[in-house]
N, C-alpha and C positions, 0 to 999 in steps of 0.2 A: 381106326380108320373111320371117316366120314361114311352117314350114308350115301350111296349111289357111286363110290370109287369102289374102284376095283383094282386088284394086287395086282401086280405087274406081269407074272405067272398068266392071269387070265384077258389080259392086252393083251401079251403077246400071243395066243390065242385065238381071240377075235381079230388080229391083224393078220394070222396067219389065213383065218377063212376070208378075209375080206380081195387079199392077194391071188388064193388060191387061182387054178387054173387047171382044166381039163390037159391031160397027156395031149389030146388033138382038136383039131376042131369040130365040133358038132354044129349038122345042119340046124335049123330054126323045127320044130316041130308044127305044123298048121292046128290051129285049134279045132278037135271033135266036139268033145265033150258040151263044153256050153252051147252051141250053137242046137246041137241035138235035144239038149234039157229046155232051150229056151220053143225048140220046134213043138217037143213032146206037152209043154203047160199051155203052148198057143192052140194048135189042133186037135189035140187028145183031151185036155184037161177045161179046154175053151174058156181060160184067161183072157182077155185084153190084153195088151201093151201097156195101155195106162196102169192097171190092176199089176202087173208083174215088176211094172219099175217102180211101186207104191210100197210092195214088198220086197225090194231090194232097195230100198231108201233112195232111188234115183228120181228124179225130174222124167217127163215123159222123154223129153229131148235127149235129154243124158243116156236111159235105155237105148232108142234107136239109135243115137251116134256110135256107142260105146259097143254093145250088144247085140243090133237087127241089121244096122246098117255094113258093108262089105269093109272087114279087118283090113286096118292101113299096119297093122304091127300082130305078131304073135300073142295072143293075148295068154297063152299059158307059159310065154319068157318072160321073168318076172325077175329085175336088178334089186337086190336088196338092199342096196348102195347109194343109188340114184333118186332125184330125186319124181325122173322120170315114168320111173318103172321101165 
């Protein structure tokens, strides 16, 4: 076998998670977590915005679109399929 093929055994596998599907529907979860870490480095730790999107390899714009500015998407639903997230 080639590197980077994979036996069939383990396609069918990955096709099985790729398919996969919750028993029901689950609501969307609103994100806590980062918006609390990004509160806690802004006023506790007195970070900048520029300094926090420097260490998170973002642009400054990129942080507050993505990060500061008000969730247009759940940012902790993440598609592993898409190319969207």
């Amino acid at each position: 076998m080639a590197a980077g093929q994979i036996e069939d055994e383990e396609a069918g596998a990955v096709l099985a998670l790729r398919t996969a599907r919750e028993p029901y529907p689950l609501a969307p979860e609103p994100t806590t977590i980062v918006p609390e870490a990004i509160r806690i480095h802004l006023d506790e730790h007195k970070y900048t915005q520029p300094e926090l999107a420097e260490a998170l390899l973002l642009t400054p714009d990129e942080f507050d679109r993505d990060l500061v500015a008000a969730p247009r998407r759940y940012s902790n639903v993440v598609s592993l399929f898409s190319a969207n997230g």
